[in-house]
DOVONU-145588 format. One line per field, with one value per residue (C-alpha): x negated, y negated, z; residue number from 1; residue in one letter. Coordinates in steps of 0.1 Angstrom, whole numbers, plus 2048, in hexadecimal, padded with zeros to 3 digits. Example, Ala and Ser with C-alpha at 12.3 -4.5 7.8 and 13.67 -1.06 7.14 Angstrom:
2
c1	(785 / 777)
c2	(82D / 80B)
c3	(84E / 847)
resi	(1 / 2)
resn	(a / s)
This chain:
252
c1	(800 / 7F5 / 7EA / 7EF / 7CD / 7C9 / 7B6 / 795 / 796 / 77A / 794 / 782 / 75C / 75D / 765 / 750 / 74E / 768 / 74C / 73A / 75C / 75B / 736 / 740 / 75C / 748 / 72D / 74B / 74F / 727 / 723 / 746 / 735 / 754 / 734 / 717 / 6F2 / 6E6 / 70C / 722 / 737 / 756 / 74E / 752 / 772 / 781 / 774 / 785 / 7A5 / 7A3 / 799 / 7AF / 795 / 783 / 769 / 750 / 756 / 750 / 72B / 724 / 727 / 719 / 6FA / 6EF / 6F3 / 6DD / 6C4 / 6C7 / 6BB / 6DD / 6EE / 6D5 / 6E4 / 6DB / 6DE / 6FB / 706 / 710 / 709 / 701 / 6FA / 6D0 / 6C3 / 69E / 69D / 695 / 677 / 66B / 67E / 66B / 652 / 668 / 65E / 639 / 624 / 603 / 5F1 / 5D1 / 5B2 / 5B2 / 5CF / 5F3 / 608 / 619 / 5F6 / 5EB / 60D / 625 / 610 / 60D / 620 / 61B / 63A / 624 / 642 / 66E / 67B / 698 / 698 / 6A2 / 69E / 688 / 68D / 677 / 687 / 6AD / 6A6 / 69F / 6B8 / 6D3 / 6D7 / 6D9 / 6B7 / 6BB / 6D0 / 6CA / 6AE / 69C / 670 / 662 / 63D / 62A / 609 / 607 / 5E9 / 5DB / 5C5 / 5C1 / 5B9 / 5D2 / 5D9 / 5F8 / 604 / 626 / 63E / 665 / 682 / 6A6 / 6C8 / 6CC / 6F4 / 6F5 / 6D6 / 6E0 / 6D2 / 6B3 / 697 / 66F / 67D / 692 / 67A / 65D / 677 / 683 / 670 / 673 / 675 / 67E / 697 / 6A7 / 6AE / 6BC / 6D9 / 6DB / 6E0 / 6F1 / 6FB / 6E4 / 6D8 / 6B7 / 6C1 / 6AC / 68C / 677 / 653 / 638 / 614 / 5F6 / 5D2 / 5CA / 5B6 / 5C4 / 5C1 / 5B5 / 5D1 / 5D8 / 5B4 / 5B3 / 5D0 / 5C2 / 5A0 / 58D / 57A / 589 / 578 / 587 / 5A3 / 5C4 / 5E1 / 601 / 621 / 644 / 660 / 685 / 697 / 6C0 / 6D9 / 6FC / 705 / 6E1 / 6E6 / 6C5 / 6C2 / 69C / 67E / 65E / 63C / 61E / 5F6 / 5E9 / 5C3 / 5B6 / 594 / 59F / 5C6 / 5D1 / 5F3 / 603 / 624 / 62F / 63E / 657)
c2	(800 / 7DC / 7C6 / 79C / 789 / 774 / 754 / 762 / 778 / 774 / 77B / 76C / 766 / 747 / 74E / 736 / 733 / 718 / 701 / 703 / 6F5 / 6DB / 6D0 / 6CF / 6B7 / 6A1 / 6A1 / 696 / 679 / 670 / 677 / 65C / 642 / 645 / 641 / 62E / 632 / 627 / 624 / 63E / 659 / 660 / 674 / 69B / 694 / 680 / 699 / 6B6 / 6A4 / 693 / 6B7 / 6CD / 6E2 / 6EA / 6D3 / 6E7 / 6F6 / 6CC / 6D0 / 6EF / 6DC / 6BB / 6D1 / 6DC / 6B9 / 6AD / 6CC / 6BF / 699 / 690 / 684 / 673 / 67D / 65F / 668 / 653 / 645 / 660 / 66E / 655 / 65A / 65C / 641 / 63D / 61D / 628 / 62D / 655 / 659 / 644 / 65D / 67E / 682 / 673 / 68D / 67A / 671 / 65D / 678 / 65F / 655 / 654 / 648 / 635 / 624 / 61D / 610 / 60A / 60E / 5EE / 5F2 / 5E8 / 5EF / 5F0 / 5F5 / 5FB / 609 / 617 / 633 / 650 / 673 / 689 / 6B1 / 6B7 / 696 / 6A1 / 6C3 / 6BA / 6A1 / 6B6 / 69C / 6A0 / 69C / 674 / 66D / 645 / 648 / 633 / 635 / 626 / 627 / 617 / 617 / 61E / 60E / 610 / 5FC / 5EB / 60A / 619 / 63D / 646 / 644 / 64C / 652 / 658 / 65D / 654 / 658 / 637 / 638 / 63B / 622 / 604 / 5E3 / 5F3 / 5D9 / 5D4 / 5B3 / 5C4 / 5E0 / 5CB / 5AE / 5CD / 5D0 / 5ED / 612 / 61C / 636 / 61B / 606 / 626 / 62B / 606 / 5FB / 616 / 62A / 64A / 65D / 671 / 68F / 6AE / 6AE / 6CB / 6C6 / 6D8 / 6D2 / 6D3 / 6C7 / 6B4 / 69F / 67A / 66D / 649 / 635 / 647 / 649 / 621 / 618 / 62B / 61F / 646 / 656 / 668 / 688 / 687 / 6A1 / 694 / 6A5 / 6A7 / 6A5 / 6A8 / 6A8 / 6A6 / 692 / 69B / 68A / 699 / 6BE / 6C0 / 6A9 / 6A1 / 679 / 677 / 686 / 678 / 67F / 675 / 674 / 675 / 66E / 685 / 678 / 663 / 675 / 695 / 6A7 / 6B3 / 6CB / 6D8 / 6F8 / 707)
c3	(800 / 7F3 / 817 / 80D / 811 / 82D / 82E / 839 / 820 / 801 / 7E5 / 7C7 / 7BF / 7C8 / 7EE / 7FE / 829 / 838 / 841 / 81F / 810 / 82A / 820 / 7FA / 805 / 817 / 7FB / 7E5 / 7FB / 7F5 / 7D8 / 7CB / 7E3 / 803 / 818 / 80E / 816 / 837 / 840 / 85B / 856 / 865 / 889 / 88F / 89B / 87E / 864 / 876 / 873 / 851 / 847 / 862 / 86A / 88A / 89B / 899 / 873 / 869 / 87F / 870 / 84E / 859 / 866 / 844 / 838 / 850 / 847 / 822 / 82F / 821 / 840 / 860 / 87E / 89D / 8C4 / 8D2 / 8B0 / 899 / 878 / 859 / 835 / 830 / 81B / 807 / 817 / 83B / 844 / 84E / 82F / 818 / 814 / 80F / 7EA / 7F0 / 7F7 / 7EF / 810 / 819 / 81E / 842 / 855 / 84D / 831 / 847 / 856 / 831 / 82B / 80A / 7EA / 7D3 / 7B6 / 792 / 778 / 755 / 741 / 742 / 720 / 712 / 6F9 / 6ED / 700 / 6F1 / 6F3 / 714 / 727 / 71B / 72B / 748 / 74D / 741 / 724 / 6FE / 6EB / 6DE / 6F9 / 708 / 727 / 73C / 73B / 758 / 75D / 77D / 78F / 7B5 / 7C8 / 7E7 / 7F2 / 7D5 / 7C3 / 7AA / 7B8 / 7A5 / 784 / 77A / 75D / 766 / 74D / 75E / 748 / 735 / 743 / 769 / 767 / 74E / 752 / 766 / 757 / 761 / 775 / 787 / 792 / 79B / 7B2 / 7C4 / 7E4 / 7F5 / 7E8 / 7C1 / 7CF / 7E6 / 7C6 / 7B7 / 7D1 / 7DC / 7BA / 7A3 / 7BE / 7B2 / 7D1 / 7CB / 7E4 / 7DA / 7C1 / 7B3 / 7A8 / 792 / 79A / 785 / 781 / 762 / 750 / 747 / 724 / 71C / 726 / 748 / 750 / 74A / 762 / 77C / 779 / 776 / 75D / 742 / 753 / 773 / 77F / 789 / 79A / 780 / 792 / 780 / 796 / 789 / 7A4 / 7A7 / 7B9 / 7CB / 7BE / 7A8 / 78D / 783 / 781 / 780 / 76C / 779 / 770 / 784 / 783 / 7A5 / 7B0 / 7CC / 7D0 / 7EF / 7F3 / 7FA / 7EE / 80D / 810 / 830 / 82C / 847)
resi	(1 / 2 / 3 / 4 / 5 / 6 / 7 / 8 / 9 / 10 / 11 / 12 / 13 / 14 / 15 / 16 / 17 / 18 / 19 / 20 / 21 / 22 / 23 / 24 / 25 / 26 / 27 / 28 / 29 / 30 / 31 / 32 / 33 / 34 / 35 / 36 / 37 / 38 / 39 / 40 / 41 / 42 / 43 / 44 / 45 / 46 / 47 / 48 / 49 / 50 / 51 / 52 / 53 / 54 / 55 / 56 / 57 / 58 / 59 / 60 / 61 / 62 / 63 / 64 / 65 / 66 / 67 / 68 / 69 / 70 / 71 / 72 / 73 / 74 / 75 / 76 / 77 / 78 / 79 / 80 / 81 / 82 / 83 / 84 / 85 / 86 / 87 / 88 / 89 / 90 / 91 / 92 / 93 / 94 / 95 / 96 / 97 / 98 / 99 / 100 / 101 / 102 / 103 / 104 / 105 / 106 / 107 / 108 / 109 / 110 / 111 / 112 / 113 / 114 / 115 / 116 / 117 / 118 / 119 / 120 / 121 / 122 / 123 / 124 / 125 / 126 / 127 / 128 / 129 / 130 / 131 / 132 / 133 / 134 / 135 / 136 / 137 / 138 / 139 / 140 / 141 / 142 / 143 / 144 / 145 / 146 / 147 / 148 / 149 / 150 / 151 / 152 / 153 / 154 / 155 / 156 / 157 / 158 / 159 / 160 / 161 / 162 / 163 / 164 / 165 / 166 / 167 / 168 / 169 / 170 / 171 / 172 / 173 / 174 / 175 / 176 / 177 / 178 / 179 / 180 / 181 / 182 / 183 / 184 / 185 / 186 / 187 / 188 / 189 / 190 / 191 / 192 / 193 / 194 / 195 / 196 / 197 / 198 / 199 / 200 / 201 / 202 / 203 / 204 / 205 / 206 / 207 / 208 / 209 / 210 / 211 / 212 / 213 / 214 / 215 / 216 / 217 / 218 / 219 / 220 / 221 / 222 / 223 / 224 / 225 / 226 / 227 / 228 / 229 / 230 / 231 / 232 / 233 / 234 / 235 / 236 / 237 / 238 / 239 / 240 / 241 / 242 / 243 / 244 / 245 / 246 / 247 / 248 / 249 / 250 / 251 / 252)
resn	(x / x / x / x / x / x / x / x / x / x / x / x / x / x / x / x / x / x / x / x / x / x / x / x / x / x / x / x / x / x / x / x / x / x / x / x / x / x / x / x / x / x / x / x / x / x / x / x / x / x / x / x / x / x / x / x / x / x / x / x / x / x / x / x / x / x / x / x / x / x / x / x / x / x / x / x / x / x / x / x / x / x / x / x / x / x / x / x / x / x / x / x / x / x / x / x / x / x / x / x / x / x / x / x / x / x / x / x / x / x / x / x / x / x / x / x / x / x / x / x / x / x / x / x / x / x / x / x / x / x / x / x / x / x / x / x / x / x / x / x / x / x / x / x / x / x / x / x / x / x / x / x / x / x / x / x / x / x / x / x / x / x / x / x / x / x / x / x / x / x / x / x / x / x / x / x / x / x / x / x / x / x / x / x / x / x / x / x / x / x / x / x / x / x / x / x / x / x / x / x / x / x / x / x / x / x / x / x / x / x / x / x / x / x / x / x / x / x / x / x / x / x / x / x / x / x / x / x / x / x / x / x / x / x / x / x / x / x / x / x / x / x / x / x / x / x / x / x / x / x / x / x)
């Protein structure tokens, strides 16, 4: 004899726990802007009803938010949305540190935009934006210095639609983080990023804007940077020098 399901019963493939539907929920909320960086959510309590679920099944999601630095959780005030522009979290996706000291003792990097262009997407950039090849994009490059020496040279491709009227002016007035101007002014959080690292040699022009002979190794690192349920927003390419910095990932 056939038995109805009940609630708690995985009846299709897509069967997901009570808490995990709770998260995506919330995420919706992020990601369409009903909470902006920097700014609070609603409390345990308030979730649980807007929701009508259990206390405790909104912590259970709001915890693996927290794990995912997408929510900052603050003794005695509650739970707000994480933003680029605070400061431990300036350096989430910076994994280049001085060989002495901290990045935070060596302090932000001086930055030089070199150049802010629009064109067309070529087959490599559209793949990993999940765009079309000739599809409108954003190139970006910049040199990072510290110290007065240029440590950093980077290439990044954002999609030409989410990021219109991006210009050169407008990166070089901005004073704080790039990823801060990305959420504060076109409301594209950078949440999650994945990276591929290599050594390699730098051709004429890279070798001149970071002042270092054509002959000297460099750390290659591409990362594709993604915003709220993985929607890559970001391909960045960067030439690090490691004769005075170190690439440093903790693991665990």
């Amino acid at each position: 004899m056939n038995t109805p399901s009940t609630l708690d019963e995985p009846t299709t493939p897509s069967f997901s726990p009570l808490y995990q539907q709770i998260k995506t929920l919330i995420l919706q909320s992020l990601q369409a802007g009903e909470w902006k960086p920097g700014e609070p959510i609603p409390s345990e309590m308030d979730l649980a009803v807007r929701y009508r679920v259990s206390q405790g099944t909104v912590r259970k999601a709001i915890d693996e938010l927290a794990a995912e630095n997408l929510v900052v959780r603050r003794q005695g005030k509650g739970t707000f949305v994480a933003t680029h522009a605070e400061q431990h979290v300036q350096y989430r996706f910076l994994k280049l540190v001085p060989d002495a000291g901290s990045p935070s003792a060596e302090g932000p990097a001086e930055r030089t935009i070199v150049d802010c262009k629009r064109l067309r997407a070529s087959a490599d950039v559209a793949r990993a934006l999940s765009l079309r090849t000739g599809d409108a994009v954003l190139q970006v490059r910049r040199v990072l210095a510290y110290g007065g020496v240029p440590t950093i040279l980077e290439d990044l491709w954002l999609p030409g639609t989410p990021f219109k009227g991006l210009t050169a002016d407008r990166l070089r007035a901005w004073p704080g983080p790039m990823y801060a101007m990305f959420e504060t002014e076109f409301g594209v959080r950078m949440v999650r990023a994945e990276e591929k690292i290599r050594a390699v040699l730098p051709d004429a022009e890279q070798a001149q804007l970071l002042d270092v002979p054509l002959q000297m190794p460099l750390l290659s690192v591409e990362r594709v940077a993604h915003t709220y349920h993985d929607m890559p927003m970001e391909l960045r390419r960067g030439l690090y020098r490691t004769d005075t910095h170190h690439y440093r990932n903790q693991l665990g």
